[in-house]
C-alpha positions in Angstrom: 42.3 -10.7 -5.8 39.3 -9.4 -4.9 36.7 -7.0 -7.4 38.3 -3.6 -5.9 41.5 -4.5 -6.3 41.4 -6.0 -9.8 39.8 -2.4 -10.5 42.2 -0.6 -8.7 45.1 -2.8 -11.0 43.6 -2.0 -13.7 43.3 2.1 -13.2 46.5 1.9 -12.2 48.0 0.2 -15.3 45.8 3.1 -17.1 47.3 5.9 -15.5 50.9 3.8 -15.7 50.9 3.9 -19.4 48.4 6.7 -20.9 51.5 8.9 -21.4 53.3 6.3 -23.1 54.6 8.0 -26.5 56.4 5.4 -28.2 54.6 3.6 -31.0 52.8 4.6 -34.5 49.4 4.3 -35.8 49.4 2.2 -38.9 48.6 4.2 -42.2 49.3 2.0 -44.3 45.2 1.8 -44.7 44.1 4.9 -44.9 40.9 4.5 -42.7 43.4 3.4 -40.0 45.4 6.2 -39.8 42.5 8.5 -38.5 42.9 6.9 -35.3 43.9 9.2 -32.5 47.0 7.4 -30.4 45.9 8.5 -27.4 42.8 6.5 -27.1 43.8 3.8 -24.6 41.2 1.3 -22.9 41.4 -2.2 -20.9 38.7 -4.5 -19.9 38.7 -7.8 -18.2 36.1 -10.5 -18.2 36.0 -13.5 -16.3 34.1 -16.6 -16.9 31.5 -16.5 -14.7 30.6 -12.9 -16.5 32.2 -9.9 -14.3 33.2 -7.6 -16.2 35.8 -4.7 -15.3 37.1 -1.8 -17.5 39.0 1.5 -17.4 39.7 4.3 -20.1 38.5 3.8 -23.7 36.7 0.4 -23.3 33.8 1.0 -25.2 35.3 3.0 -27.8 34.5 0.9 -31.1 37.2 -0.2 -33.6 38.0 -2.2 -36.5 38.8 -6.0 -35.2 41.7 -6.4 -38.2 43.9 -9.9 -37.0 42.2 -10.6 -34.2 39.7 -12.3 -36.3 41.8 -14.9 -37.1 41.5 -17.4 -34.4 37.6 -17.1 -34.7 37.6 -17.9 -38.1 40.0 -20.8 -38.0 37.6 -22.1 -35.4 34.7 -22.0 -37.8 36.9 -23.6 -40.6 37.2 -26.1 -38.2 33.7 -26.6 -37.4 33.0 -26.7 -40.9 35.9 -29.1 -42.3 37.5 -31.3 -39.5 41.0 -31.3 -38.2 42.2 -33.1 -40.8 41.2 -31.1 -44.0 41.9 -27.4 -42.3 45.6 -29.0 -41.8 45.9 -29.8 -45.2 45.2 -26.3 -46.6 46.8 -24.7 -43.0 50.0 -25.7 -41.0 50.5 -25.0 -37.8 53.7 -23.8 -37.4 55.3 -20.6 -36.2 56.7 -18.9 -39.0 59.3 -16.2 -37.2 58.8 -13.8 -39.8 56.0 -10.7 -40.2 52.4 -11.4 -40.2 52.2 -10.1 -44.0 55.1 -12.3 -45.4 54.4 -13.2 -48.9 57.2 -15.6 -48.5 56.6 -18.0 -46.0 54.7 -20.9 -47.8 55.8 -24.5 -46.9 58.6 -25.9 -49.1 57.2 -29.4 -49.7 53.4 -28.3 -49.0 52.9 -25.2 -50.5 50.4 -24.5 -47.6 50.4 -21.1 -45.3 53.1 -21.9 -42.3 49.6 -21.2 -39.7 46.3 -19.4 -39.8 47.5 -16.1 -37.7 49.6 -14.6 -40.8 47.5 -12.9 -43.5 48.6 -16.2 -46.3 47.0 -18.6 -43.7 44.0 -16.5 -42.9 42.9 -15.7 -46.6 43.5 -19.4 -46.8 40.9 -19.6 -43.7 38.6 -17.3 -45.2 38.6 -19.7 -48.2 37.3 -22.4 -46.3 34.6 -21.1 -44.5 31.2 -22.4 -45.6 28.5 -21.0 -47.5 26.5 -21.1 -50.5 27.5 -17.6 -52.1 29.7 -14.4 -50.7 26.6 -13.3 -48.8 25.7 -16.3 -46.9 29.6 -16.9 -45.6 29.5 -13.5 -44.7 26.5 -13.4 -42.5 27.8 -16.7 -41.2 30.9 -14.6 -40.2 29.4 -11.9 -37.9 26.9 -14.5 -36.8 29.9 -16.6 -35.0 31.7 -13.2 -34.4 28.3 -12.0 -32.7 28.4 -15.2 -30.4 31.3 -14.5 -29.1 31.0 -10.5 -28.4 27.0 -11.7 -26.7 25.5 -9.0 -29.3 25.0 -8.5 -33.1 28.1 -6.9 -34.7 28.9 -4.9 -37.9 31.3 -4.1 -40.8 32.7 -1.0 -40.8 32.2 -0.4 -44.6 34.7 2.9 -45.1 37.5 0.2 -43.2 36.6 -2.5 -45.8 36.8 -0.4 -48.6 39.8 1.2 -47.8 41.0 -2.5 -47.1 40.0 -3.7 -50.5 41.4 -0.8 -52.2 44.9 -0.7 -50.9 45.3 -4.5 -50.2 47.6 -5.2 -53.2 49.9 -7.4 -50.5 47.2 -9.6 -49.7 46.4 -9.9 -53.2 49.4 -10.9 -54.5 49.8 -13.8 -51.2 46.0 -15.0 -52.2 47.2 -15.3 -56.2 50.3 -17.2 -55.3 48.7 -19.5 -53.1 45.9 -19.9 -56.1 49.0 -20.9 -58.0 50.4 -23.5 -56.0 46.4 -25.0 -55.8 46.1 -23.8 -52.1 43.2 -22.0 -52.7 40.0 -22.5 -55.7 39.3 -20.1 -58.4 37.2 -17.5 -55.7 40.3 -15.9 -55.4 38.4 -12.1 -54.7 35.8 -14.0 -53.0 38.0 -15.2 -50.4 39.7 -11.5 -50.0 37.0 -10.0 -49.6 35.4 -12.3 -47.0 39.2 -11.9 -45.3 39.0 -7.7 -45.7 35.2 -8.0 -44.0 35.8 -9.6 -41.0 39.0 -7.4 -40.3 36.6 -4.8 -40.4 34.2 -5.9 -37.9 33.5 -3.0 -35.8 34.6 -4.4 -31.6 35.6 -2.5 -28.5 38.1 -3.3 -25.9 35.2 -4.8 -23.7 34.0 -6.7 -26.6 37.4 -8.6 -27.0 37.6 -9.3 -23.3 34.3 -11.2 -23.6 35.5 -12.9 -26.7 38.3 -13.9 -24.6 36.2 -14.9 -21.6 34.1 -17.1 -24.1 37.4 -18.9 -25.2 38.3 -19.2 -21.3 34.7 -20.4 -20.4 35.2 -23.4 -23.2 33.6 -21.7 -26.0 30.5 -21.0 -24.2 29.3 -17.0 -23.7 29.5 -16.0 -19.7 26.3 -13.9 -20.4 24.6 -15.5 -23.2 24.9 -19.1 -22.2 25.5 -19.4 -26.2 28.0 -22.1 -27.2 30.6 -20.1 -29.9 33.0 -23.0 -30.6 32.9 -26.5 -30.9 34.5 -27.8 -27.4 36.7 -30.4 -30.1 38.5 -27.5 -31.6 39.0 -25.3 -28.6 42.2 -26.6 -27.6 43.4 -26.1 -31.7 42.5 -22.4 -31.6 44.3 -21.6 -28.2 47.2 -23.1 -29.3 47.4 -21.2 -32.2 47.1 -18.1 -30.8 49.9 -19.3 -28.0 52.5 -19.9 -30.3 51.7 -17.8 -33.7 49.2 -14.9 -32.2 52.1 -12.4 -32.0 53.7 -13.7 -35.1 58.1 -12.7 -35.0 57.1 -11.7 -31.2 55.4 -14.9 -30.1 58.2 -16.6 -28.7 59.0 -13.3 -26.2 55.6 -12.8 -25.9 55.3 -16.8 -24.6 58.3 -16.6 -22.3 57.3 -13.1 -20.7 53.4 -13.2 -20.6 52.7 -17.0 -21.5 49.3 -16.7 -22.3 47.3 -17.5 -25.7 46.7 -13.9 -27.3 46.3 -12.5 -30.8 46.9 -8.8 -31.4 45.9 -6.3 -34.8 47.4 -3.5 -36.4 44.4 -1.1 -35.0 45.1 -1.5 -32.0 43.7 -4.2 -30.4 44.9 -7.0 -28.1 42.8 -10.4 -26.7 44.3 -12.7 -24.0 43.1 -15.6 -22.8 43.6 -17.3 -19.4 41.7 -20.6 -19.7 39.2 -21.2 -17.3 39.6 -17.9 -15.8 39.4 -14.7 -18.0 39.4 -13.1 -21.3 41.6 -9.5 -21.6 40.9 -6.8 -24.3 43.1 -4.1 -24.8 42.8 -1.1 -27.3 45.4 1.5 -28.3 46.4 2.4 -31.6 50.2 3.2 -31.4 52.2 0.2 -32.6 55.4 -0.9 -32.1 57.9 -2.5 -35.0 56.3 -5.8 -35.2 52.2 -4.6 -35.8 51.6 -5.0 -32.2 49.9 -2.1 -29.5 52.8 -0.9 -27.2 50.4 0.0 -24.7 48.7 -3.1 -24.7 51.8 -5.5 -24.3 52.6 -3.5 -21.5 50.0 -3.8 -19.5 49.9 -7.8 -20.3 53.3 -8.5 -19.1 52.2 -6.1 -16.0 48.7 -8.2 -15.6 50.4 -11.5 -16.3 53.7 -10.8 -13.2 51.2 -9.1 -10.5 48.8 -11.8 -10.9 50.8 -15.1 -11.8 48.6 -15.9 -15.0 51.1 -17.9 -17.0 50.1 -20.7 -17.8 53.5 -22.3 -16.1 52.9 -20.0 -13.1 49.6 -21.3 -12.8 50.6 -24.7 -13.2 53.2 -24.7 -10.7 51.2 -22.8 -8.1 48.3 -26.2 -8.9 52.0 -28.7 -8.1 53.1 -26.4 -4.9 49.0 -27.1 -3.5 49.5 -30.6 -4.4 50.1 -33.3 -1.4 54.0 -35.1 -2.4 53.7 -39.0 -4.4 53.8 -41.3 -1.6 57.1 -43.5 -2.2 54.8 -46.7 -2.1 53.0 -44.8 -5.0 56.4 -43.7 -7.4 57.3 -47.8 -6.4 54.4 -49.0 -7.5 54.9 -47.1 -11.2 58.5 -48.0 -11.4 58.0 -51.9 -10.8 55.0 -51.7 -13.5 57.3 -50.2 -16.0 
């Protein structure tokens, strides 16, 4: 697909899906529901940094879930494999991002670190010597990924922290069963901040593009992410990012992704592109209707599931000789 067309694809999903109604803001924090549900933007990024966008792109918002495969990448960096998994599955739990419910039976451990146990869990881990230092370690790691500096938006956090009482009383059960130390409000708080982190539609697709590009910035040249834990953060996001949706959203769009209840939505097709999407109308599940929309369009006109993409690499390949599938049976 060539630069014009991808544009032309992209104002047409726009115009495709602007008058869209169905959905509702979330009000459930208060900031959020000052959003106006007709904003609508889409950007794509690739990774060698091109950069196309229609509608709303730049029109900042509050990052909310979608910080949650950045973080579990720095827990990563910080911990090793081994210790994140101990404190954080890695299964898909089928049930609602906020699920108060959905701790491990034998472990006592958050199911994975896209629902709001495993991510306060996350937020837990991330190293630092007091609440300030962790935090500016935070939108330091956030800011490699976006290519500039970025921001909380302080109203959003506060109006996080006030009404939170969900995520309070997942962060003091897991305190019970030892999952996480006595920084209890620490760890909520450093959880409500980056939610709050102030982003834009283009801003996502270059967070995307980073992931795609390996963990390295397409305009910065800045390494993000540790190249070891790349492969653990896509995953995540490929089979819990859309939490009770992820198993639809794998089948129809088969991309990783990770979406937030303001809004916003971030694909990733590795090696090629990053996808951001912002639109505040949200369907059942905490998820912008707009935005899986115009994925499932993006992902059919252009073949970017990862199957489609593998089988289109088979169709280019030249058949296995028969000398060759001999060879590999007789060594068997």
């Amino acid at each position: 697909m060539t630069d014009g067309s991808l544009q032309a694809t992209l104002n047409e999903l726009h115009q495709r899906y602007r008058g869209l109604s169905t959905g509702r803001v979330a009000d459930y924090i208060p900031e959020l529901a000052r959003s106006d549900p007709s904003w609508f933007g889409i950007a794509v990024a690739t990774v060698d940094g091109q950069v196309w966008a229609v509608g709303d792109h730049d029109r900042p918002f509050t990052i909310q879930s979608i910080c949650k495969p950045f973080s579990y990448g720095m827990a990563l960096e910080d911990h090793g494999r081994e210790e994140v998994l101990r404190r954080v599955g890695v299964e898909p739990t089928g049930d609602a991002f906020n699920s108060h419910i959905k701790l491990e039976a034998a472990t006592k451990r958050p199911h994975n670190p896209m629902v709001n146990a495993g991510a306060i869990a996350v937020a837990s881990l991330i190293a630092g010597q007091d609440p300030t230092q962790r935090l500016n370690r935070v939108l330091a790691a956030f800011s490699r990924y976006v290519g500039r500096e970025v921001l909380v938006d302080m109203p959003v956090f506060l109006s996080e922290r006030t009404s939170g009482h969900r995520n309070r009383a997942i962060a003091h059960l897991m305190r019970h069963f030892g999952m996480l130390d006595e920084r209890v409000d620490e760890a909520l708080d450093l959880y409500f901040q980056q939610c709050s982190v102030r982003v834009t539609a283009r801003d996502l697709a270059l967070m995307g593009a980073t992931l795609a590009n390996g963990g390295v910035h397409p305009h910065t040249g800045q390494r993000a992410l540790d190249p070891r834990y790349l492969r653990d953060v896509l995953t995540v996001m490929f089979t819990c990012g859309l939490y009770d949706s992820a198993g639809q959203w794998a089948y129809e769009v088969g991309l990783p992704a990770k979406s937030g209840i303001s809004g916003g939505l971030l694909a990733v097709v590795p090696g090629q592109l990053g996808i951001g999407i912002y639109s505040p109308p949200l369907d059942e599940r905490g998820s912008t209707v707009r935005g899986l929309r115009v994925c499932a369009d993006l992902s059919r006109q252009l073949g970017l599931h990862v199957f489609d993409a593998w089988m289109a690499r088979r169709a280019a390949q030249p058949p296995a000789s028969s000398s060759a599938c001999s060879a590999t049976s007789s060594s068997s």
